[in-house]
C-alpha positions in Angstrom: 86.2 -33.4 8.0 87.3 -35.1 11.2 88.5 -38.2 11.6 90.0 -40.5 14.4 91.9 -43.3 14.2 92.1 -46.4 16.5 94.6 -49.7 16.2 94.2 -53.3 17.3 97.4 -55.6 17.5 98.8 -58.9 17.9 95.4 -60.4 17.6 95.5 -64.1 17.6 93.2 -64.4 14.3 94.6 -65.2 10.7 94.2 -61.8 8.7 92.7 -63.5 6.1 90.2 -64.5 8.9 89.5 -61.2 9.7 89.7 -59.5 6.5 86.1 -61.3 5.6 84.4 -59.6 8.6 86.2 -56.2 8.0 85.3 -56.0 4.8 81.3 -56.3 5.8 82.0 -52.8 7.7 83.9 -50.5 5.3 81.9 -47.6 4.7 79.3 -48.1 6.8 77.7 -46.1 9.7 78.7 -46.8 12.9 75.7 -47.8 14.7 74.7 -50.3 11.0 78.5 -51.4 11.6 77.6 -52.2 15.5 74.8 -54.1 14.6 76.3 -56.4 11.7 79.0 -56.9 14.0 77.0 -58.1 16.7 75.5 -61.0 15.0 78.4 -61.8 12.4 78.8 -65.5 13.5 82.9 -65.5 13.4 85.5 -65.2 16.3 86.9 -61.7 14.8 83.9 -60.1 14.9 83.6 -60.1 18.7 86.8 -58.2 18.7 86.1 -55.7 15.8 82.7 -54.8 17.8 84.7 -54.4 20.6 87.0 -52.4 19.1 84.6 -50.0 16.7 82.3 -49.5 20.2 86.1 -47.8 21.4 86.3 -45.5 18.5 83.2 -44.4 19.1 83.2 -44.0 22.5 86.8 -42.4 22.3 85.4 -40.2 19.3 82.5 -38.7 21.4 84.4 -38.0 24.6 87.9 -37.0 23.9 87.4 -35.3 20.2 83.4 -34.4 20.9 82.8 -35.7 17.4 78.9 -36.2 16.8 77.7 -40.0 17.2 75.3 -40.1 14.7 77.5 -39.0 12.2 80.7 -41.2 12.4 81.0 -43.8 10.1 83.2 -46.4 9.2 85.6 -44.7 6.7 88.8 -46.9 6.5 89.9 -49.9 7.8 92.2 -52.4 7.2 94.2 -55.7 8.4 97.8 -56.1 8.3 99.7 -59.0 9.3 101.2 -59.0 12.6 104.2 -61.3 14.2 103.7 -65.3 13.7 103.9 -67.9 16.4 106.3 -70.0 15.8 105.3 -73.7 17.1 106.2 -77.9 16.3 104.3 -80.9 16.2 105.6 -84.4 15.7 105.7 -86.4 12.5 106.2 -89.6 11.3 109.7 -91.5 11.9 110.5 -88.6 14.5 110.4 -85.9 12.6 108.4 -82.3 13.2 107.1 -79.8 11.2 106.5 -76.5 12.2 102.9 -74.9 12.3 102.5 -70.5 12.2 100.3 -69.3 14.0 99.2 -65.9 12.6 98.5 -62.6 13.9 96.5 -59.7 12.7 97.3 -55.7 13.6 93.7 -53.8 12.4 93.5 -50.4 11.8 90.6 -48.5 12.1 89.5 -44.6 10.9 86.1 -43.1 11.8 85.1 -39.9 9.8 82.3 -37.9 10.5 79.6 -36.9 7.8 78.6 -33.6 7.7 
């Protein structure tokens, strides 16, 4: 069974964030994935449609895996590098605020 896998770093989305749109993909064709992508009303799932619509396109061309028969087998979100950044307090203090980043991994497999 072939597979082909695809990444997607240093996104500037909370992996918790994204981990509730990933999870409505796993194990799902890619074309049902496509579409529940498309209207999944969050900010990450403009970038996992974006990056799934790779795979595919990258599966067909350069590994001449069949369309129609990829799915999504794995995929998974790790957390990436953190932003660090200040904001004022009170009585001249700051505090400082991480801002999150997400590496997602992503592994077609084709059905037979």
């Amino acid at each position: 069974m072939a597979t082909h896998k695809v990444h997607l770093r240093n996104v500037r989305i909370a992996p918790r964030k994204v981990r509730v749109v990933v999870d409505q993909i796993r194990g799902k064709s890619a074309a049902e994935a496509l579409d529940i992508l498309r209207f999944t009303a969050k900010k990450a799932g403009e970038n996992m449609g974006t990056l799934l619509d790779s795979a595919v396109s990258n599966a067909t061309t350069d590994h001449g895996m069949d369309a129609d028969a990829l799915y999504v087998s794995e995929v998974y979100v790790d957390q990436g590098p953190s932003l660090k950044r200040w904001t004022p307090r009170a009585h001249g203090r700051a505090t400082r605020i991480l801002k999150k980043t997400s590496h997602v991994t992503l592994v077609l497999g084709e059905r037979a």
